[in-house]
Backbone of each chain as nested JSON, in Angstrom:
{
  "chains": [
    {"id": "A", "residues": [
      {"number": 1, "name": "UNK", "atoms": {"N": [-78.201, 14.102, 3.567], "CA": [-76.892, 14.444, 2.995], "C": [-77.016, 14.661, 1.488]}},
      {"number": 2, "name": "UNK", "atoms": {"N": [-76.322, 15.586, 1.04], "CA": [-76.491, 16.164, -0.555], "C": [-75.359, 16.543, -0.784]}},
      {"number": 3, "name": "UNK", "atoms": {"N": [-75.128, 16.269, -2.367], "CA": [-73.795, 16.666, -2.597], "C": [-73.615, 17.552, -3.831]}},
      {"number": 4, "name": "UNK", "atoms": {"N": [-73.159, 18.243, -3.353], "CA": [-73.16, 20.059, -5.133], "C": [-72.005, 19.564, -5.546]}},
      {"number": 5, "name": "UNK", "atoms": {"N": [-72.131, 19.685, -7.219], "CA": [-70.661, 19.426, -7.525], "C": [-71.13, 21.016, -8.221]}},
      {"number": 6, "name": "UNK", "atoms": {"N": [-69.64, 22.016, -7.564], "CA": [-69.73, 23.066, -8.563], "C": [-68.977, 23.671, -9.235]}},
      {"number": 7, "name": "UNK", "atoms": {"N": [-69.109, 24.245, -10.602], "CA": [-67.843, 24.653, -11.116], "C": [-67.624, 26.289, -11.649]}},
      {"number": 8, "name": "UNK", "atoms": {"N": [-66.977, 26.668, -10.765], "CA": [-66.728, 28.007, -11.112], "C": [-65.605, 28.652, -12.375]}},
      {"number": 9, "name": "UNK", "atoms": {"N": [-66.213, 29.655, -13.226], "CA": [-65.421, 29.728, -14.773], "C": [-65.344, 31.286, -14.199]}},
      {"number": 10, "name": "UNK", "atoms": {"N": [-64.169, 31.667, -15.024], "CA": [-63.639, 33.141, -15.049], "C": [-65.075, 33.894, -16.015]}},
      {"number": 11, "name": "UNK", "atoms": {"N": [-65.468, 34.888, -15.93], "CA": [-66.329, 35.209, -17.101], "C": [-65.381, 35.665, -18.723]}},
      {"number": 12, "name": "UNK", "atoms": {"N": [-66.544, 35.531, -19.31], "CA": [-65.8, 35.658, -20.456], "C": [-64.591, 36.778, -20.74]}},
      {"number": 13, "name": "UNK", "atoms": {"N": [-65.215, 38.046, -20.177], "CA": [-64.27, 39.485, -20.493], "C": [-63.325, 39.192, -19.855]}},
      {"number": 14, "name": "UNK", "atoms": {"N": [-63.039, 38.007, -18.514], "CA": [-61.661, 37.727, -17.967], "C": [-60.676, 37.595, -18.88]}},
      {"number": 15, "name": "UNK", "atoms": {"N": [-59.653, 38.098, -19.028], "CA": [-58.52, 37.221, -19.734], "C": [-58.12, 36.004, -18.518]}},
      {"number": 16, "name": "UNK", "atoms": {"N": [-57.866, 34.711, -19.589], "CA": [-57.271, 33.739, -18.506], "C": [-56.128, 33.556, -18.963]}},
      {"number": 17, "name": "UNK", "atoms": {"N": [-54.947, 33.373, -18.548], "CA": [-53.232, 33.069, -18.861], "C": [-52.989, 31.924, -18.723]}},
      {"number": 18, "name": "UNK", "atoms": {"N": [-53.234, 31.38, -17.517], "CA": [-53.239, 29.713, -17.698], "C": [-53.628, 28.96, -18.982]}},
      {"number": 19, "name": "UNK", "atoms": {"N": [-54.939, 29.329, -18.933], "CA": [-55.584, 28.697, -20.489], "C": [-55.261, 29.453, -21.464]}},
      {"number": 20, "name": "UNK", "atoms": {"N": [-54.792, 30.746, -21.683], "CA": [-53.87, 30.723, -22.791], "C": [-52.664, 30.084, -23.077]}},
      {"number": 21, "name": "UNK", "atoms": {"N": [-52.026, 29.631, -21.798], "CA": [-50.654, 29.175, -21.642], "C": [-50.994, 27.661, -22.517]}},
      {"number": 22, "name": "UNK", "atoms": {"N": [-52.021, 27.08, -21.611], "CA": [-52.423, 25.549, -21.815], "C": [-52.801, 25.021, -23.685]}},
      {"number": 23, "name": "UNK", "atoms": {"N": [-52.968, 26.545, -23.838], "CA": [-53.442, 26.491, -25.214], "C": [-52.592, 26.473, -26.043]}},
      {"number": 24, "name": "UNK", "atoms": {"N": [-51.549, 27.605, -26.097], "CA": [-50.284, 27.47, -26.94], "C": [-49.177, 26.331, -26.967]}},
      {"number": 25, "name": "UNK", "atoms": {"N": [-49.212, 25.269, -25.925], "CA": [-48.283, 24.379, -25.476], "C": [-49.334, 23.373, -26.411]}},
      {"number": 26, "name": "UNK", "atoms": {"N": [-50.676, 23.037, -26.09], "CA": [-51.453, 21.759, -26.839], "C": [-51.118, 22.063, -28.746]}},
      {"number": 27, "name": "UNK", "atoms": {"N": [-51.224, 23.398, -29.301], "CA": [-51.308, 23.832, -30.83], "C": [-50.272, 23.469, -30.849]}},
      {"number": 28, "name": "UNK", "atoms": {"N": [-48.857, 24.145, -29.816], "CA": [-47.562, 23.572, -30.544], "C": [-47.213, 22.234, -30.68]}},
      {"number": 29, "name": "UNK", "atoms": {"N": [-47.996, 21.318, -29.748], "CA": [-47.819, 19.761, -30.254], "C": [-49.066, 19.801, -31.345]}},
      {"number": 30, "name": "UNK", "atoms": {"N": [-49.512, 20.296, -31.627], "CA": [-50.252, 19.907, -33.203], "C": [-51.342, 19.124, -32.683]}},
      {"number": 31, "name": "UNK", "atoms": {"N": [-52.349, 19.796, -31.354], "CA": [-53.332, 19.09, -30.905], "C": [-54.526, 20.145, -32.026]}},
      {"number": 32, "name": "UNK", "atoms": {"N": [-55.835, 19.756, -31.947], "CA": [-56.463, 20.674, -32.935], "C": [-57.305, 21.312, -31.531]}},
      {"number": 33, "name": "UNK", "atoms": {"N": [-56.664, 22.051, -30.939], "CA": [-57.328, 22.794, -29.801], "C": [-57.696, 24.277, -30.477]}},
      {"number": 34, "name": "UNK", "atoms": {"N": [-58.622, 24.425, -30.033], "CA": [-58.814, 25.769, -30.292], "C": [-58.886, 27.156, -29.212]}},
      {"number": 35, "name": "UNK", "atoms": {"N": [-59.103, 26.84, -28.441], "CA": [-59.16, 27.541, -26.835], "C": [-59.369, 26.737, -25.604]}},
      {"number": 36, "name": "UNK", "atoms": {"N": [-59.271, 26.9, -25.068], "CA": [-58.927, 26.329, -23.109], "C": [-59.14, 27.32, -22.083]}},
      {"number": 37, "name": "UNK", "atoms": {"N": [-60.306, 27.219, -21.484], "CA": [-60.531, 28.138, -20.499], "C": [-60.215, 27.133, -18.936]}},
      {"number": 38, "name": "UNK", "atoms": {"N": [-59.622, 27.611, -18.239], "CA": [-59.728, 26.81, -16.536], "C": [-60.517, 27.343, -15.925]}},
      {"number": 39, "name": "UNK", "atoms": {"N": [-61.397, 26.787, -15.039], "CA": [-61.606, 27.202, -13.84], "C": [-61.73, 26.351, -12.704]}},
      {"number": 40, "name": "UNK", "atoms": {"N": [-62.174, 26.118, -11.814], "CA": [-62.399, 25.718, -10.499], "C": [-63.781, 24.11, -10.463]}},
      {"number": 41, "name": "UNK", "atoms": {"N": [-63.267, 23.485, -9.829], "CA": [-64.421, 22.248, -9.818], "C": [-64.66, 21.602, -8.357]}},
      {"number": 42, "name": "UNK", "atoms": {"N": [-65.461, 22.087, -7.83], "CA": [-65.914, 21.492, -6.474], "C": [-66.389, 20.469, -6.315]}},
      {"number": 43, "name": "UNK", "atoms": {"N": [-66.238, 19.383, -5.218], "CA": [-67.41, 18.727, -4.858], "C": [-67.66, 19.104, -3.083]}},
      {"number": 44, "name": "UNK", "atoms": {"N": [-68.934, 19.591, -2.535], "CA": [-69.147, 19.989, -1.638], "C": [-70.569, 18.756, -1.167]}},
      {"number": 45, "name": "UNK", "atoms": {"N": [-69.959, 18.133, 0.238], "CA": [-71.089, 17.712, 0.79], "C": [-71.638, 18.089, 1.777]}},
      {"number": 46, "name": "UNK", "atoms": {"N": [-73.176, 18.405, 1.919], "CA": [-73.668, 18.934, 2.753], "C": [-74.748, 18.027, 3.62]}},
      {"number": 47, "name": "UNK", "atoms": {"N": [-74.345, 18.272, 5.003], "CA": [-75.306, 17.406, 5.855], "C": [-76.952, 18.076, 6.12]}},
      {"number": 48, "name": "UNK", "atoms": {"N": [-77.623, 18.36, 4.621], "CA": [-78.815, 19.236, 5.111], "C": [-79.511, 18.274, 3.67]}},
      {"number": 49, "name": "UNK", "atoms": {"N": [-80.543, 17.637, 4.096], "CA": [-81.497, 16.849, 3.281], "C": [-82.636, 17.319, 2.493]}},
      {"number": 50, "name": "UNK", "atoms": {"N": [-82.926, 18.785, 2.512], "CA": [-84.033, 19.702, 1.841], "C": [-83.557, 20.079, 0.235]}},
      {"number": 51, "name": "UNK", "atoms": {"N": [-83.871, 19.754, -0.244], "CA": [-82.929, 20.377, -1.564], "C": [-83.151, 21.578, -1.609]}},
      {"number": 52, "name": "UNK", "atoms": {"N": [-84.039, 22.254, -1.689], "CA": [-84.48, 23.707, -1.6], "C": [-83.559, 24.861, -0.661]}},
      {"number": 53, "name": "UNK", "atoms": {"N": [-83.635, 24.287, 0.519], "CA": [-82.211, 24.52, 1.762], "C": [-81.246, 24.518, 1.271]}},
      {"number": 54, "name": "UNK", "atoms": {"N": [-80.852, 23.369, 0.58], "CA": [-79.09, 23.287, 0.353], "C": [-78.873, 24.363, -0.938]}},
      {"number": 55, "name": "UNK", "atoms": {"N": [-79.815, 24.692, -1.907], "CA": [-79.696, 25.314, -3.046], "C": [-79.732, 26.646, -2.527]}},
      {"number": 56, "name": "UNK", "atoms": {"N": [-80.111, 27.29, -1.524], "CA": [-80.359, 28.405, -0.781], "C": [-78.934, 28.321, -0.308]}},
      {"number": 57, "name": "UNK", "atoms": {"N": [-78.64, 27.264, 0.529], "CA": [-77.012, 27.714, 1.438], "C": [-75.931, 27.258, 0.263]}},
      {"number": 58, "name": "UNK", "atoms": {"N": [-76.036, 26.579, -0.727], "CA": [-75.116, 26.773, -1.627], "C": [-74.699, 28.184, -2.661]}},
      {"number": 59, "name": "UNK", "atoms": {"N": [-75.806, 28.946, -2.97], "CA": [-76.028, 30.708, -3.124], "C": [-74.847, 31.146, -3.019]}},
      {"number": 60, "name": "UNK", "atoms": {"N": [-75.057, 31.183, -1.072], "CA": [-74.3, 31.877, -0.235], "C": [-72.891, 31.759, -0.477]}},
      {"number": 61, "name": "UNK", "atoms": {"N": [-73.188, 30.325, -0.137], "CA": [-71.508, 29.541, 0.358], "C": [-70.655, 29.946, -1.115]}},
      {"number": 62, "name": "UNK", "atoms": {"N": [-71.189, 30.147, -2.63], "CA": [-70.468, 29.936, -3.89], "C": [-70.007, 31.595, -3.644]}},
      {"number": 63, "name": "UNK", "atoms": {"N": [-71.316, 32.411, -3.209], "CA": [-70.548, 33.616, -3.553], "C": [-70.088, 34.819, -2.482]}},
      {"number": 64, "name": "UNK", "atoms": {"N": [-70.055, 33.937, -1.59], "CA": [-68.965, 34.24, -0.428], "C": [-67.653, 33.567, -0.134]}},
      {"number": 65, "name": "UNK", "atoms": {"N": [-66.912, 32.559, -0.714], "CA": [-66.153, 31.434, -0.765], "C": [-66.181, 31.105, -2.028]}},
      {"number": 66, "name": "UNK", "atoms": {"N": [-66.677, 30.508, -2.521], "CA": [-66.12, 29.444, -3.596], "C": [-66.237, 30.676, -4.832]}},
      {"number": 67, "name": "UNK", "atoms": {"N": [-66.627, 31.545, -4.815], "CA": [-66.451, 32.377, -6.402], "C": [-66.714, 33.89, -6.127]}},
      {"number": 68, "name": "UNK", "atoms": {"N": [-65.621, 34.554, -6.649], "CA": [-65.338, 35.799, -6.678], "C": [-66.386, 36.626, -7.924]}},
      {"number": 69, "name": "UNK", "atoms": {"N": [-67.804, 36.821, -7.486], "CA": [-68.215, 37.138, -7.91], "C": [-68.391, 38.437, -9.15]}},
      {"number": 70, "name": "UNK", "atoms": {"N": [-67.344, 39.365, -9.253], "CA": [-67.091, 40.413, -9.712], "C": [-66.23, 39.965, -10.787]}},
      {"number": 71, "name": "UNK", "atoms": {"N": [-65.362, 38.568, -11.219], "CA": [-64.635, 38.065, -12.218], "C": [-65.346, 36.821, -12.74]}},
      {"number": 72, "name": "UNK", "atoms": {"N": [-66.015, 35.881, -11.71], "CA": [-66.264, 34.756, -12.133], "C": [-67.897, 34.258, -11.858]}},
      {"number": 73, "name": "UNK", "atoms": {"N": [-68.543, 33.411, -12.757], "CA": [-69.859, 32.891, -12.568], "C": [-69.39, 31.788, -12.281]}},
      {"number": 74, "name": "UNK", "atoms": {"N": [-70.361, 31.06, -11.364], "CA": [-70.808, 29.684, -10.656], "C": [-71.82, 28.841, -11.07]}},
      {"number": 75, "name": "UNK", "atoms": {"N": [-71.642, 27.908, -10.968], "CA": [-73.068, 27.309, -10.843], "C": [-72.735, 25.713, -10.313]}},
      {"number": 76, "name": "UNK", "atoms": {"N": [-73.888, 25.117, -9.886], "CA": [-73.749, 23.818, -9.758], "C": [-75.407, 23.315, -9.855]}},
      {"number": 77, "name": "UNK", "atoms": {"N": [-74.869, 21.766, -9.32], "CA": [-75.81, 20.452, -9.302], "C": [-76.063, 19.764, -8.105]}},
      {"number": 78, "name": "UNK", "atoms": {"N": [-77.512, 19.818, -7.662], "CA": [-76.981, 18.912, -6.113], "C": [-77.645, 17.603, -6.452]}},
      {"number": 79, "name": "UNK", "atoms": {"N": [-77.057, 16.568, -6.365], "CA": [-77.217, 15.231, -6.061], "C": [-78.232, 15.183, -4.966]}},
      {"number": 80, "name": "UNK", "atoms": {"N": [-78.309, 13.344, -4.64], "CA": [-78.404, 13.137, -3.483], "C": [-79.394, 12.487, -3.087]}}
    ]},
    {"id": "B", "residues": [
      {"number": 1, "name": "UNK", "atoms": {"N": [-66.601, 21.194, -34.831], "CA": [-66.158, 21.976, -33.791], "C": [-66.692, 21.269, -32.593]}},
      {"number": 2, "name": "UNK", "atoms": {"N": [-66.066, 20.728, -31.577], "CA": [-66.797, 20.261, -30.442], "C": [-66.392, 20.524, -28.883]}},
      {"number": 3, "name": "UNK", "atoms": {"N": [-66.863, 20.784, -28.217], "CA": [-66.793, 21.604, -26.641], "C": [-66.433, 20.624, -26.102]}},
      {"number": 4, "name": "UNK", "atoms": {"N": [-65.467, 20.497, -24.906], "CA": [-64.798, 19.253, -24.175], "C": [-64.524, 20.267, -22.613]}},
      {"number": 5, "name": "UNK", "atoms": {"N": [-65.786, 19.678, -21.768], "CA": [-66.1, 19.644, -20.466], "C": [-65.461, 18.726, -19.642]}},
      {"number": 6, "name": "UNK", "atoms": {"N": [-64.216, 19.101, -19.117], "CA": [-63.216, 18.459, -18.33], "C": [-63.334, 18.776, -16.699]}},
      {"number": 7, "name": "UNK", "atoms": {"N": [-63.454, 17.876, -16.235], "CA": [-63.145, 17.899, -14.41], "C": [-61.992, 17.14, -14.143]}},
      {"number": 8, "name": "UNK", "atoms": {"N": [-61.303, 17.539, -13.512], "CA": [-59.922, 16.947, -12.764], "C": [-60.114, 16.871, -11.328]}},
      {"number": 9, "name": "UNK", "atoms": {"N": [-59.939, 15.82, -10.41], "CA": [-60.369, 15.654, -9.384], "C": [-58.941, 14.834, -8.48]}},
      {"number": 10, "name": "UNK", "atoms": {"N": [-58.481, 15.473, -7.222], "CA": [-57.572, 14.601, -6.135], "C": [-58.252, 13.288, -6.427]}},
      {"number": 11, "name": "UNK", "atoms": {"N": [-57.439, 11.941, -6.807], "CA": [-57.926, 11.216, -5.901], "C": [-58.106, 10.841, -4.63]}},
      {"number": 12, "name": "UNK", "atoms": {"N": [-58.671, 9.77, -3.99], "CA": [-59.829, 9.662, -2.895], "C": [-58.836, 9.591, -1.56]}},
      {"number": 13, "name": "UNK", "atoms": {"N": [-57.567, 8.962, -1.89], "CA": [-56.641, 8.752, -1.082], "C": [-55.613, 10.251, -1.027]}},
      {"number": 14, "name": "UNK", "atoms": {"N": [-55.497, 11.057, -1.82], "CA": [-54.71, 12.184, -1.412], "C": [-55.154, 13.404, -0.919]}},
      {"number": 15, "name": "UNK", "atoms": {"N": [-54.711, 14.119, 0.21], "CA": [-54.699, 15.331, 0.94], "C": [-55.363, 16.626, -0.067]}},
      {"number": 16, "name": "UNK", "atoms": {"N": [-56.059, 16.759, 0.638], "CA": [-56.476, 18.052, -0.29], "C": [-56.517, 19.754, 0.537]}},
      {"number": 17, "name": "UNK", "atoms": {"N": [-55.718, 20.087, 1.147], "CA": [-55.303, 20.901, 1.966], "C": [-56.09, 22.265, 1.78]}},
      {"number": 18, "name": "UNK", "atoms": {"N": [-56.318, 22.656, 0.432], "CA": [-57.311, 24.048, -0.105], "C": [-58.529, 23.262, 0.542]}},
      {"number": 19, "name": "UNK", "atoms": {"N": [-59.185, 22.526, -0.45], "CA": [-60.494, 22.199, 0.197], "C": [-60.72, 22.001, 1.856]}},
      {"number": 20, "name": "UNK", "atoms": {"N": [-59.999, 21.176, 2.404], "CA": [-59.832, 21.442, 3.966], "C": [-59.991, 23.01, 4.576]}},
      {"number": 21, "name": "UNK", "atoms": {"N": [-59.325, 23.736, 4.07], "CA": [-59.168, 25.032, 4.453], "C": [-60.669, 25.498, 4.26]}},
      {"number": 22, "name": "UNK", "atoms": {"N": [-61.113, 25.835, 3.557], "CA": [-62.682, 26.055, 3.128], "C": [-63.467, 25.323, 3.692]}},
      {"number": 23, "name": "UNK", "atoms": {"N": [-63.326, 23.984, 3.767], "CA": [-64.479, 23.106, 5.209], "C": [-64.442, 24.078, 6.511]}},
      {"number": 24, "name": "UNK", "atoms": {"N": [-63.024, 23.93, 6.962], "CA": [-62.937, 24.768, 8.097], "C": [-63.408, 26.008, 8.345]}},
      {"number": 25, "name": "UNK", "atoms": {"N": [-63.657, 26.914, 7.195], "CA": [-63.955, 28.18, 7.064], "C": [-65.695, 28.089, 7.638]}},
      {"number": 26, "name": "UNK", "atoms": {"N": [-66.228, 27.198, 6.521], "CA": [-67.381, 27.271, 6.085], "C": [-68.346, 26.534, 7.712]}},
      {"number": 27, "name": "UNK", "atoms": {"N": [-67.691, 25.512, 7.976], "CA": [-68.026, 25.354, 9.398], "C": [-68.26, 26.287, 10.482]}},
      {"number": 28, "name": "UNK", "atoms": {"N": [-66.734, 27.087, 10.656], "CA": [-66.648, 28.313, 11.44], "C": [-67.774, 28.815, 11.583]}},
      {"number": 29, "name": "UNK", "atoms": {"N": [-68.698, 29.124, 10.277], "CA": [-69.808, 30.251, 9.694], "C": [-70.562, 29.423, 10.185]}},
      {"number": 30, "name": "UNK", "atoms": {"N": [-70.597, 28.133, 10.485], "CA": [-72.454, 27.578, 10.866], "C": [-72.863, 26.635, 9.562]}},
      {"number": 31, "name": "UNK", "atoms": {"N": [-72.366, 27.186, 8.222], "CA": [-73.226, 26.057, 7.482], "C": [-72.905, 24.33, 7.754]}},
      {"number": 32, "name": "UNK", "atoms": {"N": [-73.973, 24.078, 7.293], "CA": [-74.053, 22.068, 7.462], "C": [-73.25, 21.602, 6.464]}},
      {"number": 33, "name": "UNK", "atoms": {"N": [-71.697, 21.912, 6.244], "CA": [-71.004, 21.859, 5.504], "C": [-69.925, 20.228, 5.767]}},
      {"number": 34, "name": "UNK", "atoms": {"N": [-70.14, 18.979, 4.878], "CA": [-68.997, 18.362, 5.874], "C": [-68.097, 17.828, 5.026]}},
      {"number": 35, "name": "UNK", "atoms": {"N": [-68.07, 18.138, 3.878], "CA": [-66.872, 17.993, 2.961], "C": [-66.567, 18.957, 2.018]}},
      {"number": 36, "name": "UNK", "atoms": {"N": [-65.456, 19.399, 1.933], "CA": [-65.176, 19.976, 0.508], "C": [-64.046, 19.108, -0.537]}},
      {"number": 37, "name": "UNK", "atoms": {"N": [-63.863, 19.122, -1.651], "CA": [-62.783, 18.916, -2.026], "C": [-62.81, 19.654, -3.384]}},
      {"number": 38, "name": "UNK", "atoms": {"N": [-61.619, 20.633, -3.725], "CA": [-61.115, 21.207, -4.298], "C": [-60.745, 20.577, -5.944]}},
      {"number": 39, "name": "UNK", "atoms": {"N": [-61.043, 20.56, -7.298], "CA": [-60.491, 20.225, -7.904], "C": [-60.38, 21.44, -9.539]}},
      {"number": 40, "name": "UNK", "atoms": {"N": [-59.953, 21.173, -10.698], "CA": [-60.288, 21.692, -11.81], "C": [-61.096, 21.35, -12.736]}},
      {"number": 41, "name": "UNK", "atoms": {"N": [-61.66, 22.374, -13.411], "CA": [-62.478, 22.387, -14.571], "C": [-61.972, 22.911, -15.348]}},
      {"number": 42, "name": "UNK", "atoms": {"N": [-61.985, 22.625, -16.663], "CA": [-61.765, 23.024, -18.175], "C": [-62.303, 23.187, -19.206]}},
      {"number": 43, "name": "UNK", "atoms": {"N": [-62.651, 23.729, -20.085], "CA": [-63.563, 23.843, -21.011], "C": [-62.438, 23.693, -22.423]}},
      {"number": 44, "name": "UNK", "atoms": {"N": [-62.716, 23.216, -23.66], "CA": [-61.65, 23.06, -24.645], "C": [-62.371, 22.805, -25.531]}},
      {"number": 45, "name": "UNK", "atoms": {"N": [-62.042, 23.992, -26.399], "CA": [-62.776, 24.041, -27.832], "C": [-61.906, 23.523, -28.301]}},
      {"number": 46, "name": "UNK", "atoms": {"N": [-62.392, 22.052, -29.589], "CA": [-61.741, 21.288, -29.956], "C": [-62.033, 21.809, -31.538]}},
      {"number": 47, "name": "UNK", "atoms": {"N": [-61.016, 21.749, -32.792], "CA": [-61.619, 21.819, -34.118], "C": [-61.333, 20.569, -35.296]}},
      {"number": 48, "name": "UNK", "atoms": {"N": [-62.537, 19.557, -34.406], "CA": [-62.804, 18.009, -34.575], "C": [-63.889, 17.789, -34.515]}},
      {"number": 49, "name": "UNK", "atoms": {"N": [-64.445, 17.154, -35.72], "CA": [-65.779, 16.718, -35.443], "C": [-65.773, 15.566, -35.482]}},
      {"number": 50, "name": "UNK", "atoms": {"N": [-65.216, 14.918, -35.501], "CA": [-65.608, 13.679, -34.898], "C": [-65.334, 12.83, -33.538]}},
      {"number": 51, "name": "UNK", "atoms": {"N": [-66.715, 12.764, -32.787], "CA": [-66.717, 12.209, -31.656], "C": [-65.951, 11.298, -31.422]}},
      {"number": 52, "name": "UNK", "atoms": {"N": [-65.627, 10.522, -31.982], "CA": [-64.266, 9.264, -31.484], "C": [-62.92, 9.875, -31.964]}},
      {"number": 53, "name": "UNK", "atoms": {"N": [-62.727, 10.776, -32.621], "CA": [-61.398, 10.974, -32.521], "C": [-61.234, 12.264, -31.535]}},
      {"number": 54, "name": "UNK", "atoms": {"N": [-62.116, 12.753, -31.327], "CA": [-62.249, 13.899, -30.363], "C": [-61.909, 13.267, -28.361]}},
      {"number": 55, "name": "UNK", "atoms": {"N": [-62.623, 12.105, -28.708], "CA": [-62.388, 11.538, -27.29], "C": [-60.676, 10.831, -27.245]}},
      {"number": 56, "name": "UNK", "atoms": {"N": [-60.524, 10.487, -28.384], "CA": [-58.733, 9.914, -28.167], "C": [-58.212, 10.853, -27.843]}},
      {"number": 57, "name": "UNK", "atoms": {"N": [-58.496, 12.223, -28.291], "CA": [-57.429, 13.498, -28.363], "C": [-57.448, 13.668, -26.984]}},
      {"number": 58, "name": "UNK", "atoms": {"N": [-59.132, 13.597, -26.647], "CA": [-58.846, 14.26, -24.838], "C": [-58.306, 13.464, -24.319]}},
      {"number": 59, "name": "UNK", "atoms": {"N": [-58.365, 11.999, -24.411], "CA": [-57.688, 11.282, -23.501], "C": [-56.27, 11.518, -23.52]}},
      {"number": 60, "name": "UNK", "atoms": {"N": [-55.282, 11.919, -24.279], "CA": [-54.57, 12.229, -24.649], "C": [-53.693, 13.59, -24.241]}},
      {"number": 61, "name": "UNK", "atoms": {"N": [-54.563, 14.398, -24.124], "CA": [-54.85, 15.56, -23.978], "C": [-54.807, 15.495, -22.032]}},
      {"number": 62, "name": "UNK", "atoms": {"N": [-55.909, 15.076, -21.33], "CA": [-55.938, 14.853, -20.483], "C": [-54.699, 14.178, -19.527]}},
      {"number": 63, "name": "UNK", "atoms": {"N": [-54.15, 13.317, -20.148], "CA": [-52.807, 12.536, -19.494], "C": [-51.782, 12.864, -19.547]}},
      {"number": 64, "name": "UNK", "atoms": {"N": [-51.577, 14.049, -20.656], "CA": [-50.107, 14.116, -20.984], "C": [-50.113, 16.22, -19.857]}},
      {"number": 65, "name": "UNK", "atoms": {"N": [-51.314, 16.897, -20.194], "CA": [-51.155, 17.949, -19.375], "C": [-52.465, 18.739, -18.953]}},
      {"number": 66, "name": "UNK", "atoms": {"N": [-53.362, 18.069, -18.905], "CA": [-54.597, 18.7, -17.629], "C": [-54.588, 17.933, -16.618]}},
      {"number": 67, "name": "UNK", "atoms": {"N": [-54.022, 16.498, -16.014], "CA": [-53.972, 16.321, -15.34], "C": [-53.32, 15.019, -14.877]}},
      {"number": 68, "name": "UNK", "atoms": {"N": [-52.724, 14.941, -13.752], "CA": [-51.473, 14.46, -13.472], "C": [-52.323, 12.649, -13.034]}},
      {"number": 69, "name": "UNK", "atoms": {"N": [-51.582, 11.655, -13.647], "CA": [-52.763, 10.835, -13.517], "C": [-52.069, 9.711, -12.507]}},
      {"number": 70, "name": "UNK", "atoms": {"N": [-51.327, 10.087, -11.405], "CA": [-50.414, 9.769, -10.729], "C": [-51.424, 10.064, -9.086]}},
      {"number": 71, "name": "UNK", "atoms": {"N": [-51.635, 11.573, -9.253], "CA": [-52.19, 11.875, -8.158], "C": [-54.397, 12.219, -8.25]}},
      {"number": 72, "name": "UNK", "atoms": {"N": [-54.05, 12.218, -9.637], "CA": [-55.533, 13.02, -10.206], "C": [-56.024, 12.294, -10.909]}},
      {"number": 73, "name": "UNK", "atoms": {"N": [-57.452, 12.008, -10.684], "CA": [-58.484, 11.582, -11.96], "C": [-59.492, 12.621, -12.891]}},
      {"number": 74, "name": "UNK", "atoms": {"N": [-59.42, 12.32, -13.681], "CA": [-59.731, 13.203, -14.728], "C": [-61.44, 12.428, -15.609]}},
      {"number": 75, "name": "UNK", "atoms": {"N": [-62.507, 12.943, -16.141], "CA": [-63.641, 12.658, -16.814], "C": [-63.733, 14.173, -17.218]}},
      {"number": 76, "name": "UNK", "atoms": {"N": [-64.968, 13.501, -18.815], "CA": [-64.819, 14.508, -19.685], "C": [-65.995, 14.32, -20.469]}},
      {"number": 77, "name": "UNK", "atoms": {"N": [-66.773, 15.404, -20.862], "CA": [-68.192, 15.596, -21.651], "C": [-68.075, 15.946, -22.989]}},
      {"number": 78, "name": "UNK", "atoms": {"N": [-68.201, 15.472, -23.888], "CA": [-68.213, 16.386, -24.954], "C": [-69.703, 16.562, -25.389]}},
      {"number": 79, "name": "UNK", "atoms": {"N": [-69.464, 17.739, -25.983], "CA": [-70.821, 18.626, -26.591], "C": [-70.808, 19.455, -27.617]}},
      {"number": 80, "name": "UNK", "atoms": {"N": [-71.935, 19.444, -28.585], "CA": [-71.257, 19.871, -30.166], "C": [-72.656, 20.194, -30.947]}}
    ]}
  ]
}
């Protein structure tokens, strides 16, 4: 058993609105933020004990499912 | 200037209905998939250099609107 924690980010040329939103609400309380990007944070456990395997079916699984490859990069970490 | 690497995570006891949806998917397909759970990531350029007042802000920051600390737990990296 292994566990990916992964976190998928908009790429940079994305505009994000949320994190612009998140951003203008923290400055107007007078936080010293300077930008806020969101994206996505997984934790995925997998019943496959090879790390090599799971880093192979995690590939797949991020950029068929978990990340829209054409807006956003992925990456993760497998535990375990 | 310092980078603030935020994960927001369901806690352990609440429903996570997206991630469910994606177990189910990802099963369907065959992978050795047996948990997902769904949460956020954030990235927040802070314009603070100092590491202890940088961590009050996120905590701060973190409780009042990245994440709801009722239903969500929240941890955070900084890097600079």
């Amino acid at each position: 058993m292994l566990k990916a924690k992964v976190t998928v980010t908009l790429k940079d040329s994305i505009v994000d609105p949320q994190g612009s939103a998140a951003e203008r609400v923290l400055t107007s309380m007078k936080y010293p933020v300077e930008s806020i990007r969101i994206g996505k944070y997984m934790e995925v456990i997998l019943s496959e004990n090879d790390k090599v395997k799971a880093e192979e079916i995690m590939h797949e699984i991020c950029q068929k499912l978990l990340a829209n490859p054409v807006m956003e990069d992925y990456s993760f970490e497998l535990e375990g």
